[in-house]
C-alpha positions as CSV (number, residue, x, y, z in Angstrom):
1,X,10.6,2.0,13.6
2,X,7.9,4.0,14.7
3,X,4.6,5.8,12.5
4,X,6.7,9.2,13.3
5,X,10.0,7.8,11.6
6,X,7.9,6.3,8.9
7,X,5.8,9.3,8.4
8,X,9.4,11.8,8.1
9,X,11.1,9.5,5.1
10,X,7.5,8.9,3.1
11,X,8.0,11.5,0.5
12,X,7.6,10.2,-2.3
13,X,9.8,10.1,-5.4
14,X,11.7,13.2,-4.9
15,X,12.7,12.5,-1.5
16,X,12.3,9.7,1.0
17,X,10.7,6.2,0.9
18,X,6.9,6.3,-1.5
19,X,5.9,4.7,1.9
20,X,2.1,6.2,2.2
21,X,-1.5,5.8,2.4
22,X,-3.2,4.9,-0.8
23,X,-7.0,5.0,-1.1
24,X,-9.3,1.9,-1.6
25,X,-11.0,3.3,-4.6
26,X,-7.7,3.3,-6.5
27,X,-6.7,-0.3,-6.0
28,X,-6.5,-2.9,-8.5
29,X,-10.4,-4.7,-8.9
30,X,-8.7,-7.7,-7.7
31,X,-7.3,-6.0,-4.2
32,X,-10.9,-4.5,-3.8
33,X,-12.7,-8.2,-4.4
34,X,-10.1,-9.5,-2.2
35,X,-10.7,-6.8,1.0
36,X,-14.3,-7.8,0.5
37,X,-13.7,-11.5,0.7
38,X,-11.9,-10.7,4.0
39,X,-14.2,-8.5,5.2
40,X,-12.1,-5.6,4.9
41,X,-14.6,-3.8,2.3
42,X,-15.5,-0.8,4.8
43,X,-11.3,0.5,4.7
44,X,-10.9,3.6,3.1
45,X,-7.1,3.2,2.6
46,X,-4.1,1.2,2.9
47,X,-0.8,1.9,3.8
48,X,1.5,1.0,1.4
49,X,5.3,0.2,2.7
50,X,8.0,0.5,0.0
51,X,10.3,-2.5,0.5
52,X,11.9,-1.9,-2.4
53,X,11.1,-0.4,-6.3
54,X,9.0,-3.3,-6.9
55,X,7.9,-4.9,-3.4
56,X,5.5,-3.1,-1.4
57,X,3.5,-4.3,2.0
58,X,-0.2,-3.0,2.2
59,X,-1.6,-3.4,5.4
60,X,-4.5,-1.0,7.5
61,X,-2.9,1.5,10.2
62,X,-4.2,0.5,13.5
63,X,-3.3,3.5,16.0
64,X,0.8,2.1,16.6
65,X,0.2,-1.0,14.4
66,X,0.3,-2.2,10.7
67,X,-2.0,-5.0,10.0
68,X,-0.4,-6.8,7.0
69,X,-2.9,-7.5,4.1
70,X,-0.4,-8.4,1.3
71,X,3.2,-9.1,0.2
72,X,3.4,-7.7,-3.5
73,X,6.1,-8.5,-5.5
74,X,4.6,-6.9,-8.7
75,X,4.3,-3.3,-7.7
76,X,3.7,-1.2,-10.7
77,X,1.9,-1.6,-14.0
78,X,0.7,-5.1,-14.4
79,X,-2.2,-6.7,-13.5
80,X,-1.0,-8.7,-10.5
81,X,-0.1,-5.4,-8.4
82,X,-2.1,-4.3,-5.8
83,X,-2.0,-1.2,-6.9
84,X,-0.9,-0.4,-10.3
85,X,0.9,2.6,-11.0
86,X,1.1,4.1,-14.6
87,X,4.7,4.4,-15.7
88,X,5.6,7.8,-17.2
């Protein structure tokens, strides 16, 4: 799949994938202490890949590439998710 493919279904809940770029200052404390451990603290966002409603990828865009920072299973309001999401 290409960035262009990707890009046209990320539309969030009304319409295609919630495939997009989240920024680093909204992450969990524990994703931020972790991009610092790997030396990742100068990213301004992630790219988050909807895998499916719970399971997310987040990795760093990298011109045509995706470099893969984490698996999470826990996507949404819990304290294990990358990035937690508030439920309405």
């Amino acid at each position: 799949m290409t960035w262009a493919e990707i890009m046209r279904a990320s539309g969030g809940r009304a319409s295609g994938t919630n495939s997009h770029f989240v920024a680093v200052e909204k992450l969990t404390d524990s994703a931020k202490l972790r991009l610092a451990k790997i030396m990742q603290e100068d990213v301004s966002e992630l790219f988050s890949l909807r895998l499916s409603a719970t399971v997310r990828i987040y990795g760093i865009r990298d011109r045509r590439a995706l470099k893969l920072l984490w698996y999470d299973p826990h996507h949404g309001a819990n304290a294990k998710a990358v990035y937690s999401v508030h439920q309405r």
